[in-house]
GUKETI-990049 format. One line per field, with one value per residue (C-alpha): x, y, z; residue number from 1. Coordinates in Angstrom, 3 decimals, decimal comma, padded with zeros to 6 digits, m for minus. Example, Ala and Ser with C-alpha at 12.3 -4.5 7.8 and 13.67 -1.06 7.14 Angstrom:
% GUKETI-990049
x = (012,300|013,670)
y = (m004,500|m001,060)
z = (007,800|007,140)
resi = (1|2)
***
This chain:
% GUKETI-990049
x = (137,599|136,838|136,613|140,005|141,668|139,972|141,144|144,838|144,432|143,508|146,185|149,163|147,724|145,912|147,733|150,790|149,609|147,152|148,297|146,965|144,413|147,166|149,097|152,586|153,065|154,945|153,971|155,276|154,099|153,537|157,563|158,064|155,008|156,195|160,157|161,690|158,670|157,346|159,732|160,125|156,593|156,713|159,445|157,517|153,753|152,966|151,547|153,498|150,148|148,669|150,721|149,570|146,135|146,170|143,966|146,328|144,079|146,298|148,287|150,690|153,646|152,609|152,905|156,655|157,973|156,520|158,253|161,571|161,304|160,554|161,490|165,207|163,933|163,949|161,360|160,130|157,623|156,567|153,908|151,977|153,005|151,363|148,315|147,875|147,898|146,266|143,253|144,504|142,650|140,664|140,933|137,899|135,166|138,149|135,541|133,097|132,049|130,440|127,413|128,277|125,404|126,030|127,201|130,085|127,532|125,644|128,497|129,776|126,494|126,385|129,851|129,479|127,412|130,738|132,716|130,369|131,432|128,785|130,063|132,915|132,427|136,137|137,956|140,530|142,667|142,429|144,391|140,616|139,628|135,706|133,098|129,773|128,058|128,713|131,467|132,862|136,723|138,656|139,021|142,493|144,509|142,846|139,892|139,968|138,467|140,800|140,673|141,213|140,384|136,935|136,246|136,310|134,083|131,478|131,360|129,937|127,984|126,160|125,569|124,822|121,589|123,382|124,020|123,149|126,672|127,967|126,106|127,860|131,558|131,282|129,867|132,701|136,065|134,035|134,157|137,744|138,666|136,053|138,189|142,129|141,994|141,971|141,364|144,115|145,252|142,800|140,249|144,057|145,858|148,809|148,325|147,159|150,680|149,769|146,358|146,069|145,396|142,651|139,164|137,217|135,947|135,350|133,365|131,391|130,555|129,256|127,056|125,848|125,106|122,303|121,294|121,762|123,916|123,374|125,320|128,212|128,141|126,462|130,186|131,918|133,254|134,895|136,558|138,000|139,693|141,355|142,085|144,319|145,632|147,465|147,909|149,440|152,122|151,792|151,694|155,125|157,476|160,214|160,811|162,553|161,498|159,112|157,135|155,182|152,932|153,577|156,000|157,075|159,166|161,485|159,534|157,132|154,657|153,015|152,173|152,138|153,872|153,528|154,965|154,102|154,766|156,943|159,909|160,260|159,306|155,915|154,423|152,435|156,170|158,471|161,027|160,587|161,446|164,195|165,677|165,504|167,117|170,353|170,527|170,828|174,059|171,586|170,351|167,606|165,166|165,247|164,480|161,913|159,956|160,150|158,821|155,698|155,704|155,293|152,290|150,860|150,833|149,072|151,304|153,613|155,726|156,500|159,976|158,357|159,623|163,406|166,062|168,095|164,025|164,857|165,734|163,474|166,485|167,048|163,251|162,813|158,911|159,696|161,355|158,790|155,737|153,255|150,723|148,259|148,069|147,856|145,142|143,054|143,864|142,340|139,690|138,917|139,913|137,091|134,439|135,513|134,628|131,357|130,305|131,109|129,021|126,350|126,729|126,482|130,017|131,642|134,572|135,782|134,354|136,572|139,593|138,969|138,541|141,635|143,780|141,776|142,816|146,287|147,097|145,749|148,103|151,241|150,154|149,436|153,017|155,612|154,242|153,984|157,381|156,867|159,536|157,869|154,380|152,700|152,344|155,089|156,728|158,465|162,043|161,420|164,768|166,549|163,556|163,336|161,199|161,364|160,869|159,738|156,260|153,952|149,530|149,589|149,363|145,655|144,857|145,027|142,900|140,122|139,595|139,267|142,739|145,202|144,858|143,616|146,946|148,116|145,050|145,719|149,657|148,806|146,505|149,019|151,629|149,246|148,410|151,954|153,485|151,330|148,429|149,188|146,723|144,471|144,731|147,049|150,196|150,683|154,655|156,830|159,550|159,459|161,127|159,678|157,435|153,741|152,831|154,864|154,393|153,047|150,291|147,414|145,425|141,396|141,299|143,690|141,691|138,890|140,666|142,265|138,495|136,976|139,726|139,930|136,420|136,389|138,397|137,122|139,606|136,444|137,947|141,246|138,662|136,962|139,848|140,774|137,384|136,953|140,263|140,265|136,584|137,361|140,169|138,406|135,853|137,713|139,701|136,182|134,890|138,090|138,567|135,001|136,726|138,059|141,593|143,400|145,104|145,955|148,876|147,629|150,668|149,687|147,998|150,116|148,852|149,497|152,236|155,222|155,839|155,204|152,717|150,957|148,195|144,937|141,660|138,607|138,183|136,992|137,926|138,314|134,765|133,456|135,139|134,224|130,863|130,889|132,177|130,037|127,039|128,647|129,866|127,106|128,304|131,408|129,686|127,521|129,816|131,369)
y = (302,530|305,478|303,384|301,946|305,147|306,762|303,336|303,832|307,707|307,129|304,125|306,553|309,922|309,810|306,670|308,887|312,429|311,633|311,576|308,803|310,293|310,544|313,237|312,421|310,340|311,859|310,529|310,888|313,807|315,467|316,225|311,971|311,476|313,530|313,669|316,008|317,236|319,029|321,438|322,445|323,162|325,157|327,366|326,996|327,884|331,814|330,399|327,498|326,044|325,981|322,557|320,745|321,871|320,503|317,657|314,690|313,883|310,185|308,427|311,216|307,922|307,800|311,762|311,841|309,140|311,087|313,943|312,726|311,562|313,861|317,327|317,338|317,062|320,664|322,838|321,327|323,621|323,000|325,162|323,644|319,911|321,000|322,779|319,624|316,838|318,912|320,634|323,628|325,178|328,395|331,571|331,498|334,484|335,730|336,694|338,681|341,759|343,802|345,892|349,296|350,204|348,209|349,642|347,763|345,731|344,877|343,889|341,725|339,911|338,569|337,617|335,205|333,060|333,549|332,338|329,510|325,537|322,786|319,449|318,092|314,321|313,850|313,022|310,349|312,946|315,807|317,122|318,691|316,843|315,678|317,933|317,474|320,714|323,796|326,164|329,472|330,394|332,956|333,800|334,145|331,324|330,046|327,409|325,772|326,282|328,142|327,575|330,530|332,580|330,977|332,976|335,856|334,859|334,157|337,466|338,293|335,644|336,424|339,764|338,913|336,572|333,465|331,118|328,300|328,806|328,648|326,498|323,710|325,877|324,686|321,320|320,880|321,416|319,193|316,808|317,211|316,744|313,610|312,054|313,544|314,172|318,220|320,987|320,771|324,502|323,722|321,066|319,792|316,760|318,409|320,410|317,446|317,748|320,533|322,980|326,911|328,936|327,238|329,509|326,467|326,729|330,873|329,298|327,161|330,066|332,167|330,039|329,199|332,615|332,199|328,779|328,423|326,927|323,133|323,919|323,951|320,001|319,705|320,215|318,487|315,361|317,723|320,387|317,451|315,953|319,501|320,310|316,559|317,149|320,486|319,115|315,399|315,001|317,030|315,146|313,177|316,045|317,160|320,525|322,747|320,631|320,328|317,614|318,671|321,493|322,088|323,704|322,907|325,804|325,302|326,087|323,554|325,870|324,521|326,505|325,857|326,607|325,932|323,131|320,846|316,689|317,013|318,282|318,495|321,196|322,255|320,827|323,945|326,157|323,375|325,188|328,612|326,291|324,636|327,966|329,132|326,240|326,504|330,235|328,361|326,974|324,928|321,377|321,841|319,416|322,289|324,839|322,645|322,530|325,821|327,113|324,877|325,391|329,097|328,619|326,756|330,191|331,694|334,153|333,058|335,131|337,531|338,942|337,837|334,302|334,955|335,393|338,159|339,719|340,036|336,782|334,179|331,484|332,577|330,794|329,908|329,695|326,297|328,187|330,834|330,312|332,793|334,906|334,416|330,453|330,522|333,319|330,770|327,538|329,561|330,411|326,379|325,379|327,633|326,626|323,082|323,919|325,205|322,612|319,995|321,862|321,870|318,118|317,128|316,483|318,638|316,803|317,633|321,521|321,579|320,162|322,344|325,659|325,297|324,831|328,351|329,633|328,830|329,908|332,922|333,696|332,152|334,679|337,520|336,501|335,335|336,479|340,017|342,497|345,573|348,030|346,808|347,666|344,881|340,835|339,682|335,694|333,566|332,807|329,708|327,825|331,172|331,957|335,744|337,778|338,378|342,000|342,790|344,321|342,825|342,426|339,372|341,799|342,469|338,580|338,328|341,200|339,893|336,761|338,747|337,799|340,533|342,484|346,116|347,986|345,649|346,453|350,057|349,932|347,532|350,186|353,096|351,167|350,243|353,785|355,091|352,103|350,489|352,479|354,307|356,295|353,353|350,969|348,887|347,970|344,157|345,316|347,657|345,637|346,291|343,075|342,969|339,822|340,148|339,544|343,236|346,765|347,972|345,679|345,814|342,495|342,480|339,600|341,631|344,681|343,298|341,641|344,984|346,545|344,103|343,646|347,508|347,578|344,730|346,973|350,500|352,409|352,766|355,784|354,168|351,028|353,612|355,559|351,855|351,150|354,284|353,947|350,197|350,909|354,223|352,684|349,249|351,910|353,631|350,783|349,354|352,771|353,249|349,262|347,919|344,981|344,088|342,669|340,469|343,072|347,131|349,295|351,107|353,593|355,287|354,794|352,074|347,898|345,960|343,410|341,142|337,605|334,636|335,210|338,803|340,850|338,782|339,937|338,323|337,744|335,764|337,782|341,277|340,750|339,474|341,854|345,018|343,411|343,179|346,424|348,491|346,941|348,240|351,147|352,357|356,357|355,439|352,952|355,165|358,314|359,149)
z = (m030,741|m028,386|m025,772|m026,189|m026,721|m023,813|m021,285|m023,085|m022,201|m018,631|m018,090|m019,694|m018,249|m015,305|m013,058|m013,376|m012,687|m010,410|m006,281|m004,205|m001,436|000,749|m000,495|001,411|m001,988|m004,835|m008,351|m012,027|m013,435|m016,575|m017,278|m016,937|m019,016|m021,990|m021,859|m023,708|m025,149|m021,959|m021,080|m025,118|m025,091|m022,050|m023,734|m027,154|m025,665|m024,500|m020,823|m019,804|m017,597|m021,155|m021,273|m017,856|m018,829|m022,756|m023,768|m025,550|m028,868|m028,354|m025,841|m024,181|m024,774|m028,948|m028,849|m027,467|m029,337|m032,115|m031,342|m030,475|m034,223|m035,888|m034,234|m036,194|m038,647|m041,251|m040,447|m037,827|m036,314|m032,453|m031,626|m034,973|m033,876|m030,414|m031,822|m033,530|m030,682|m028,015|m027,089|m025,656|m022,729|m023,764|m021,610|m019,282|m020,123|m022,777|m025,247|m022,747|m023,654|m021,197|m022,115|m022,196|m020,177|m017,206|m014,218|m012,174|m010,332|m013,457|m015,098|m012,242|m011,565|m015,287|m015,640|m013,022|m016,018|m017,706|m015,009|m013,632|m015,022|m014,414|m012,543|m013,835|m014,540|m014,785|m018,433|m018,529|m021,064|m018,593|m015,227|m014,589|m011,190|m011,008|m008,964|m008,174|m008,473|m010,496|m009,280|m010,009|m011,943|m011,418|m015,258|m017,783|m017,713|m014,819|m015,674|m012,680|m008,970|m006,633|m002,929|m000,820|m004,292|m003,634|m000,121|m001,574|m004,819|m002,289|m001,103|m003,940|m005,479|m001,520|m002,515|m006,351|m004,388|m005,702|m002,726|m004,939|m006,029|m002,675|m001,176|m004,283|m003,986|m000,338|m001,106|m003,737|m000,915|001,367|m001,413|m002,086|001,207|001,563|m001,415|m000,837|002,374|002,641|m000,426|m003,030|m004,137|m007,255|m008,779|m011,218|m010,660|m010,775|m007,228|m005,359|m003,653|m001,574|m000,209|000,062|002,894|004,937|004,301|004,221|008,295|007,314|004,067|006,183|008,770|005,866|004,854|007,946|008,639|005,936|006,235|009,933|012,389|011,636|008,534|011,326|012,248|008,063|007,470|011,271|009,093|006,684|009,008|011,234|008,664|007,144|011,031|010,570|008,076|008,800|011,923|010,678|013,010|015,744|018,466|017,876|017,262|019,247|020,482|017,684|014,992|012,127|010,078|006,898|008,054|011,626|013,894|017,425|018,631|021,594|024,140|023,249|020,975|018,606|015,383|011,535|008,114|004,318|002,982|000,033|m000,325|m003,696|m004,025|m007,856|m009,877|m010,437|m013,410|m014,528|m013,901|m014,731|m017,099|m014,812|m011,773|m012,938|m013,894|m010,660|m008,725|m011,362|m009,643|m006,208|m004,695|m002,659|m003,904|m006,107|m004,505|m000,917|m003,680|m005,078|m001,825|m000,674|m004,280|m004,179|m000,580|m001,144|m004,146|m001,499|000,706|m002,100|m002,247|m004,986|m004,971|m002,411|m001,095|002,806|001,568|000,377|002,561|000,683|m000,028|m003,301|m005,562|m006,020|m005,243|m001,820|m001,163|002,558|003,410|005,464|007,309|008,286|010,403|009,564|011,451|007,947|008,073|011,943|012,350|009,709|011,527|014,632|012,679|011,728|015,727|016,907|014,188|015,202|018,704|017,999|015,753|018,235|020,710|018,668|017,822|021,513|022,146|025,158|025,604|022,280|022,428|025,055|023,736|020,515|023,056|024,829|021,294|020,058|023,001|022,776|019,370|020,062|022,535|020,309|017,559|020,036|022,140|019,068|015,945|017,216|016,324|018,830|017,299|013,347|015,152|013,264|013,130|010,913|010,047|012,535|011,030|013,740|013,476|014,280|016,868|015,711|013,745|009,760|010,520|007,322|007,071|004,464|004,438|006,346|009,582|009,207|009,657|013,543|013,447|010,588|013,031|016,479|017,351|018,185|021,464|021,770|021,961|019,207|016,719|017,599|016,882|013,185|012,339|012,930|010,974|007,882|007,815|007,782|005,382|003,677|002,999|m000,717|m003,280|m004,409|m001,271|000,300|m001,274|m000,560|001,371|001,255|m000,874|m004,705|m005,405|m008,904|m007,604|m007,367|m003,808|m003,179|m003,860|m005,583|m006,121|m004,262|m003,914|m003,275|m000,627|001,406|001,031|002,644|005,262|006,040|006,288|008,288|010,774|011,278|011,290|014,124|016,482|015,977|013,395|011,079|009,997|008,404|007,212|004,916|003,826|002,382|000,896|m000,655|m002,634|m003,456|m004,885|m006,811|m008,317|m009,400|m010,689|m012,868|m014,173|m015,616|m016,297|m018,464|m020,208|m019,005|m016,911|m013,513|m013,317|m011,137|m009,107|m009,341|m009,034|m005,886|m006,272|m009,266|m012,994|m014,359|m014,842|m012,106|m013,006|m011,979|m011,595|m013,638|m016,240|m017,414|m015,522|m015,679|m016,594|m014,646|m012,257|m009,694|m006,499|m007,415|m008,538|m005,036|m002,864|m004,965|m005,156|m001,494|m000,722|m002,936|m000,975|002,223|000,531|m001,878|m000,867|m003,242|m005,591|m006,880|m007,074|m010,684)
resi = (1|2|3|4|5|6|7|8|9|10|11|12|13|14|15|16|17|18|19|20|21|22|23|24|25|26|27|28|29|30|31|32|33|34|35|36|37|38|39|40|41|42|43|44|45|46|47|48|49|50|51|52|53|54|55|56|57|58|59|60|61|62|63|64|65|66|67|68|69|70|71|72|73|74|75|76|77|78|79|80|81|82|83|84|85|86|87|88|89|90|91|92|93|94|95|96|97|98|99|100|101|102|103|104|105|106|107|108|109|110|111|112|113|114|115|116|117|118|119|120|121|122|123|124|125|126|127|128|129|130|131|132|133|134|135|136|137|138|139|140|141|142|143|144|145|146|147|148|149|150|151|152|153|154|155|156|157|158|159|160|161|162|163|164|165|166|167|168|169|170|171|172|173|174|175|176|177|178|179|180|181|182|183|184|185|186|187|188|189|190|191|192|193|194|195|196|197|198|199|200|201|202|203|204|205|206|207|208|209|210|211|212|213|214|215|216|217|218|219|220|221|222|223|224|225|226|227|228|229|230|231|232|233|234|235|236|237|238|239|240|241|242|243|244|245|246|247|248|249|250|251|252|253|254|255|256|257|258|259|260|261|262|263|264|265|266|267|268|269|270|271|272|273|274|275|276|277|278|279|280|281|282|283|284|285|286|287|288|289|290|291|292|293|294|295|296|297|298|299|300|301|302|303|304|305|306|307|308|309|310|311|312|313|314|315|316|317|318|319|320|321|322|323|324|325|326|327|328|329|330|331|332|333|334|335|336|337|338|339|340|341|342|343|344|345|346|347|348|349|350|351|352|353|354|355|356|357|358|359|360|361|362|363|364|365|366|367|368|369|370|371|372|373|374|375|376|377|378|379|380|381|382|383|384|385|386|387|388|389|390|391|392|393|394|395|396|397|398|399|400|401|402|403|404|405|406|407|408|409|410|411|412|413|414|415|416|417|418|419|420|421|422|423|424|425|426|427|428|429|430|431|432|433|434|435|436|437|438|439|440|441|442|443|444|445|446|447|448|449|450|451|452|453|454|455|456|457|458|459|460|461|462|463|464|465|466|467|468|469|470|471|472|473|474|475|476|477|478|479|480|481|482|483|484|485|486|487|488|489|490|491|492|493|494|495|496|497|498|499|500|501|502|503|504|505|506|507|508|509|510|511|512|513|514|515|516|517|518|519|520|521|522|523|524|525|526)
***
């Protein structure tokens, strides 16, 4: 009987949610599965992902017909049919309790236990895609692996003296990409549509700079195929035009964006989406795209990606080409080009070379705004700059990128803009989304750090350290947790968005982890 209901489970559930390796392919999802029920219990539930990531106790087709029966009737009550027909995720490390005398780096150290899932075998009832090895979460309502969250994780699992954990983190995206053909945004069927930024080349060189440089052509297979993919179609496209993820400007450059294969709402932010293309006089499939399109930029949201920079309608991040994905895809052309080195094959090293090199001087040439003093998006059909300053300006510096004078002129501007009591602020747009002031993120903190440590302004690279730490201090001093991200204007929770402030969690714990090794001046100052 189990075994029936679990082949019924996986026939109804999983051949409609889950994308074919090649992601170009759109699929039913979750909303077609369910009907009517879905986007009720998205209204009904406090976390709409609660639904994508619920656990059918019978065929998902029996539960809708059930409900289109019965919920008329008097007294219906939703959130008790629900409660009864699903599993409903649990909050990861919700019940921790830190020890009151643990110190931050304590604390951090052993909620990585709390944070840390085993392999996932894979259930036929679940969007939860199978990995091989254990792997870290970022915590709250996220139970799933993250892909550029995990970078920054690894920071401090290095420092924590647990590169078991990323040695199988990095074993798990090469195994994602082995089976789908580059890292989905996470390890759920439901984001197979589209990736995150690419860290997986800067995962692979941090490891390697522990285990050595064969992990380099360990991992060749692997980075080829992500270089593909973000570079499917390339070669074919016309001057001033686009396919999926990449660019060609007019005069021939070639460069990249965010994009993602579907253009339907997101299943985990169906009823949210939805809402916000009935706000739009466009058609709601181009607002579609551009949402998951800018979730894919891991920034979701930010005012950098709407065209008025303040209404989440106005969404336009096919339009941009950013200096953030492009300083990464540099990163993964020159890891390419050492690992084929290292693998005996010049021809391509060379190839790989010449492509590093010519990004480079894309980013350096059309991504820089001289009067905004900083990096800043490509509005590339218009062939002009956003002008708008935001974070993403430190990335061309983190990967060795940006020229001298332009380091110099970035730092300036960060310092005069950006830089606020308790870090960075993420712009300098309160648009009431969460990728803008004045939220201060971790990863960009220590991209900020190391890139103005990279050129010299040491000086402004511990001015930011010292505040992002203090701050992350006190917060756990104060509530004895770290959160997802701070208000680095002032005293007040961090917030904006889609869902509430999270507590956790998986980055904030790897760069402060990080940074108080570097740092132990502040670290250990009350």
């Amino acid at each position: 009987m189990i075994r029936r209901l679990r082949r019924s489970l996986l026939a109804a559930v999983l051949c409609a949610c889950v994308a074919p390796a090649a992601a170009q392919q759109c699929v039913a999802g979750f909303p077609e599965i369910y009907g009517d029920l879905f986007a009720d219990a998205q209204r009904a539930l406090p976390d709409a992902k609660a639904m994508v990531d619920a656990i059918p106790a019978a065929a998902p087709a029996a539960i809708a017909a059930e409900y289109a029966q019965r919920r008329d009737e008097p007294g219906f009550d939703l959130p008790y049919f629900i409660a009864q027909r699903f599993e409903l995720p649990a909050q990861a490390a919700g019940g921790y309790r830190t020890d009151p005398r643990h110190d931050a780096s304590t604390h951090i150290d052993r909620l990585w236990r709390e944070l840390e899932r085993p392999p996932t075998d894979g259930d036929a009832r679940s969007s939860l895609l199978q990995l091989p090895h254990p792997y870290i979460v970022p915590g709250g309502r996220y139970g799933e692996i993250y892909y550029w969250d995990s970078y920054f994780t690894m920071l401090g699992l290095v420092e924590s003296d647990r590169l078991d954990l990323v040695r199988g983190m990095v074993a798990n995206f090469a195994d994602m990409i082995d089976r789908y053909g580059h890292v989905p945004n996470g390890n759920r069927t439901y984001y197979l549509s589209r990736s995150q930024p690419p860290f997986f080349a800067a995962m692979v060189q941090l490891l390697a700079a522990h285990d050595g440089r064969d992990v380099l052509t360990d991992y060749l297979p692997q980075l080829a195929r992500e270089y593909a993919f973000w570079m499917d179609g390339a070669d074919a496209l016309a001057p001033g035009s686009a396919y999926r993820r990449v660019v060609r400007l007019a005069d021939g450059t070639v460069l990249n964006r965010y994009w993602d294969d579907c253009d339907t709402p997101r299943d985990e932010s169906h009823v949210m989406d939805v809402d916000t293309a009935a706000r739009s006089t466009r058609p709601p499939a181009e607002v579609y795209r551009n949402l998951r399109a800018g979730a894919e930029s891991g920034w979701d949201f930010s005012s950098r990606w709407l065209a008025d920079g303040r209404s989440l309608h106005t969404i336009r991040t096919i339009e941009i080409v950013p200096p953030d994905l492009n300083s990464l895809l540099h990163r993964l052309e020159s890891t390419l080009a050492e690992a084929y080195a290292l693998a005996g094959d010049p021809a391509r090293a060379a190839d790989l070379r010449t492509r590093t090199d010519a990004r480079a001087e894309a980013i350096r040439r059309l991504l820089w705004d001289e009067a905004a003093g900083a990096f800043v998006d490509l509005l590339w059909r218009e062939g002009r700059p956003s002008g708008q300053l935001t974070l993403a300006t430190v990335y061309p510096l983190y990967f060795g990128i940006a020229d001298p004078p332009q380091a110099a002129r970035v730092a300036a501007t960060v310092r005069a803009q950006l830089l606020q009591r308790h870090g960075l602020a993420t712009s300098t747009v309160r648009s009431g989304e969460q990728w803008d002031m004045p939220n201060g993120w971790a990863p960009l903190q220590w991209l900020a750090i190391g890139g103005f440590e990279g050129y010299g302004e040491q000086a402004l690279a511990n001015d930011i350290a010292h505040r992002w730490i203090r701050r992350n201090l006190e917060v756990f001093r104060a509530e004895r947790k770290l959160v997802e991200k701070y208000d680095v204007t002032g005293d007040a929770a961090a917030g904006g968005g889609e869902y509430p402030l999270q507590d956790g969690f998986g980055w904030t714990n790897g760069v402060l982890r990080a940074l108080m090794a570097r740092y132990p001046d502040v670290a250990g100052a009350r």
